[in-house]
C-alpha positions as CSV (number, residue, x, y, z in Angstrom):
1,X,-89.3,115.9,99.1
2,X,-86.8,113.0,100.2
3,X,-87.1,112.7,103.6
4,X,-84.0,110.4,105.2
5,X,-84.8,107.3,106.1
6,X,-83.0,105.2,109.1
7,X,-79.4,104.8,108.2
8,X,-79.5,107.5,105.7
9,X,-77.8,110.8,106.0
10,X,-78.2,114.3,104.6
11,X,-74.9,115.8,102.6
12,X,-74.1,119.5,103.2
13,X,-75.6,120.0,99.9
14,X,-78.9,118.7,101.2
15,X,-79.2,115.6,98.8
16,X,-80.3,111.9,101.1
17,X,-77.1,109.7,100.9
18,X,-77.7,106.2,101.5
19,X,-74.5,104.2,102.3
20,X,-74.2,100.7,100.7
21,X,-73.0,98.2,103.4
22,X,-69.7,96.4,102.5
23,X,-69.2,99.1,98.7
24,X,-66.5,101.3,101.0
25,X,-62.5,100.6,101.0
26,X,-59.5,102.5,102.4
27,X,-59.0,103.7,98.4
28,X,-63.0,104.3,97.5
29,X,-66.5,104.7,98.9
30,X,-69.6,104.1,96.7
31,X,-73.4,105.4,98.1
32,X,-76.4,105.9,96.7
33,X,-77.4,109.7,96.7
34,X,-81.1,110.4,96.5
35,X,-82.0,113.8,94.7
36,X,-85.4,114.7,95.2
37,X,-87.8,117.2,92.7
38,X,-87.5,120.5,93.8
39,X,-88.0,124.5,92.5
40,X,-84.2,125.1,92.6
41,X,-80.5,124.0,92.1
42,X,-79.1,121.9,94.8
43,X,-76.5,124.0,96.3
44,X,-72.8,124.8,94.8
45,X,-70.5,122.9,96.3
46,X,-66.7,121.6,95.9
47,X,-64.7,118.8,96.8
48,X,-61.3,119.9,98.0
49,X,-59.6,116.4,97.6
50,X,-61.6,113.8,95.9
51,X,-63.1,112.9,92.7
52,X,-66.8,111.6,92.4
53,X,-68.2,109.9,89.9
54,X,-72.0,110.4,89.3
55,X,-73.6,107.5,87.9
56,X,-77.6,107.6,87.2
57,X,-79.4,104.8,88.2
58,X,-83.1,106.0,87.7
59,X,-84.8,109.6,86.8
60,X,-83.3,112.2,85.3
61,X,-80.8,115.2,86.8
62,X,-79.1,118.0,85.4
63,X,-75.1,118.0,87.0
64,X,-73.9,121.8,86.7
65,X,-69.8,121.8,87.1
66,X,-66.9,124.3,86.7
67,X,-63.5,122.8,86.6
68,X,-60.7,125.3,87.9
69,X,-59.5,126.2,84.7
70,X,-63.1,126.5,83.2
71,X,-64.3,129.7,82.0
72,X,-67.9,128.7,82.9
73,X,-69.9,125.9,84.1
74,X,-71.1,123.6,82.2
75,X,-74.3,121.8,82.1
76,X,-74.9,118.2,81.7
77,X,-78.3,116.2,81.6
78,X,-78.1,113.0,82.8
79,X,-80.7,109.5,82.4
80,X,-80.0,105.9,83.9
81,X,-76.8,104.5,82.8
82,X,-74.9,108.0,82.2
83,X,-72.5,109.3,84.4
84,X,-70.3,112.4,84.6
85,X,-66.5,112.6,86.4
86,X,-66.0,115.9,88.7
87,X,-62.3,116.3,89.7
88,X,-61.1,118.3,93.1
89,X,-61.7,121.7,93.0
90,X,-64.6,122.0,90.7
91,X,-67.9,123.5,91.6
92,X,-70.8,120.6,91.1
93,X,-74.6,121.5,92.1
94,X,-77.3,119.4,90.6
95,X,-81.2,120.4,89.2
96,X,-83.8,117.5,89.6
97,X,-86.9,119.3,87.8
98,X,-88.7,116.4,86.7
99,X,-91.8,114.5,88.8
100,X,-89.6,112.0,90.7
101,X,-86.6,111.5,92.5
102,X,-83.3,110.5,90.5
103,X,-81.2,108.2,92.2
104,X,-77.5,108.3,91.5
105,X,-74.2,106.3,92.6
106,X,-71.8,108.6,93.9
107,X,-68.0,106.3,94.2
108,X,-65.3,108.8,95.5
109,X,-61.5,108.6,95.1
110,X,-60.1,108.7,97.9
111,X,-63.2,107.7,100.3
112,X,-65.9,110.5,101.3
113,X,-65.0,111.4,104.9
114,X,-67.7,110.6,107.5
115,X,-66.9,114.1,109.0
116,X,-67.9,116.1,105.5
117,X,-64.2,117.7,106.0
118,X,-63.8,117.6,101.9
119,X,-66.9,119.3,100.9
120,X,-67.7,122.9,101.5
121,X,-71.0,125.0,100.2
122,X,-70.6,127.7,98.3
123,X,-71.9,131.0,98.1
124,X,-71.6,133.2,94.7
125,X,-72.5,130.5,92.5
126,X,-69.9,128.4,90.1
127,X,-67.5,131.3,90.7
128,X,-63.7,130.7,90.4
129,X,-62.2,129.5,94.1
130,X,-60.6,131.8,95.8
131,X,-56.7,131.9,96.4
132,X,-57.0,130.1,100.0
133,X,-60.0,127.5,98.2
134,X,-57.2,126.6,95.8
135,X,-54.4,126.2,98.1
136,X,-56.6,124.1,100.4
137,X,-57.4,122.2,97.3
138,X,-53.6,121.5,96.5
139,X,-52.8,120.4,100.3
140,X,-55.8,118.3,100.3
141,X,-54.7,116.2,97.4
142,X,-51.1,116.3,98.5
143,X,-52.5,114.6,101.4
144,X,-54.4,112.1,99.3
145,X,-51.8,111.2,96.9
146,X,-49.8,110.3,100.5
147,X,-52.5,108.3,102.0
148,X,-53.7,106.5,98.6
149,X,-50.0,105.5,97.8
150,X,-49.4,104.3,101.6
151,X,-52.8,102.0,101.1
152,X,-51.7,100.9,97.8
153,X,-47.9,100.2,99.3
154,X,-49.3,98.2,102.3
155,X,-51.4,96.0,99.5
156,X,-48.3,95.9,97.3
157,X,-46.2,94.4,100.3
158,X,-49.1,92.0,101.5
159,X,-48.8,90.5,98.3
160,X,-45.3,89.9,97.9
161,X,-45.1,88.4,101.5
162,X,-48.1,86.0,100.5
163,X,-46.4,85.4,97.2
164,X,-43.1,84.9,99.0
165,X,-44.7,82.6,101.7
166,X,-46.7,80.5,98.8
167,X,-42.9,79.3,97.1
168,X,-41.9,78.6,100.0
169,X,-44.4,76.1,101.0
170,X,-44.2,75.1,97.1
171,X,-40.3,74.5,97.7
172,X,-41.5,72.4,101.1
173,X,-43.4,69.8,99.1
């Protein structure tokens, strides 16, 4: 068993999560996630608003998932260099039953909240979400879609005023 080191933190899920100084934005966050050996599944979980990206750096891990639409989970191994794409509101768990731990990348779109608000535990399994699940799911990347596009925007304009201030000085000269 994983047990978190200084700076580290647990998810809700109960996988170590290791941030990576200066790999976080305003559009994405990137941080190692540390999934120990263990008896049993991590537990079933969803994000509401983002999409992760699990990229295997070393060992091995099994990523279970079940899109909304899906009529079952699916089950995916995973080795060093593989990576799998879980959008919102699918179910995701993960099984580590090899001899070490596996360490993965997890880079989120938009960035993982500090606060966990995005990720709930589930109970029942890769079931299909419930009516209010989905409808959380929908306002949550309503949300997203506003924020991401008012981060991109603000970039957008910072760039045209540079762009605008550089003929200027060209037209100085």
């Amino acid at each position: 068993m994983t047990v978190p080191g200084s700076g580290e933190i647990v998810a809700p899920d109960g996988i170590v999560i290791r941030p990576i100084v200066g790999a976080a934005s305003a559009l994405t966050s990137v941080v190692v996630g540390v999934i120990a050996p263990r008896d049993t599944d991590y537990p079933v979980h969803l994000h509401y608003g983002l999409e992760q990206v699990t990229y295997v750096l070393s060992g091995r891990v099994t990523a279970l998932q079940r899109g909304p639409t899906d009529a079952h989970h699916v089950e995916v191994e995973l080795g060093p260099g593989e990576a799998i794409t879980t959008p919102p509101a699918s179910t995701l768990s993960f099984r580590n039953s090899g001899l070490e731990d596996a360490e993965v990348l997890f880079i989120c779109v938009p960035a993982y909240p500090p606060s966990n608000a995005d990720t709930e535990v589930l109970s029942g399994g890769h079931r299909p979400l419930t009516v209010q699940e989905l409808r959380r799911s929908a306002d949550r990347l309503r949300r997203a879609h506003e924020y991401l596009g008012a981060q991109i925007e603000a970039r957008v304009s910072a760039m045209r005023w540079l762009a605008h201030a550089d003929e200027s000085d060209e037209h100085r000269a």
